[in-house]
N, C-alpha and C positions, 0 to 999 in steps of 0.2 A: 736416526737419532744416535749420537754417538753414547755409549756404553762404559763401562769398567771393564769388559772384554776388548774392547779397541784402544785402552791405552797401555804404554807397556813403558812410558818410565812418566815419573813427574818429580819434579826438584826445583829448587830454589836458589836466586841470587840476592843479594841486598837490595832489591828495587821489584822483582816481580815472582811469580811463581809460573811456572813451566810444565807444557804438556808433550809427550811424544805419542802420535799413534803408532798403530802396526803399522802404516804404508808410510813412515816416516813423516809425515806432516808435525811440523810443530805449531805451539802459538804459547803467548805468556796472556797475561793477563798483572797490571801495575799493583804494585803494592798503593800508591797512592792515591788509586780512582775509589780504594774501599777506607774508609776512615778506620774500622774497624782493624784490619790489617796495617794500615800503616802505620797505627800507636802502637803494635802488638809489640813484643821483644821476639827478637831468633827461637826463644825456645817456645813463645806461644804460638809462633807461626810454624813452626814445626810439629805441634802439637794437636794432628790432623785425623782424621777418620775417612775412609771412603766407602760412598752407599753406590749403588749400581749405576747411578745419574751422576753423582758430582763429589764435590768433595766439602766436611764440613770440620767445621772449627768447635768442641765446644765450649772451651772457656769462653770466646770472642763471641758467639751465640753469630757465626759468620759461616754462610754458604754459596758456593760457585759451583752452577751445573758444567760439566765436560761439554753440552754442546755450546754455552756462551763462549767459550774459546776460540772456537770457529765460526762463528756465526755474526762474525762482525770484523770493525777494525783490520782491514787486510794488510796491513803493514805490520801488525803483531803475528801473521801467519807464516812460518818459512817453509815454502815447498821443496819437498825432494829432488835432488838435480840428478 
């Protein structure tokens, strides 16, 4: 189960938010698949907390576990070359 110890950046673009692990694996996750995020403004979507599982929003009352990032959708994954 991936962890807050296995991720070492996460950021954002104008359409999704972004994970990197240690072994460099990425994955996003759409701003648009969450309703909640995708009305949010740049500064509530920036306005994040991280628990040892996932990451949570709480103005948005919005949460995404670190392992749904990988655990699906393989075209959102980019492997280390």
């Amino acid at each position: 189960m991936i962890n807050k110890n296995d991720i070492i950046r996460i950021w954002m673009t104008d359409t999704a938010i972004w994970l990197q692990l240690k072994d460099k694996r990425q994955s996003r996750e759409l701003f648009a698949d969450y309703p909640r995020l995708a009305n949010a403004t740049p500064h509530q979507r920036e306005n994040y907390t991280i628990s040892h599982f996932g990451i949570h929003w709480p103005e948005l009352d919005e949460d995404l576990s670190f392992g749904g990032f990988f655990n699906k959708q393989p075209q959102n994954i980019v492997k280390p070359q």
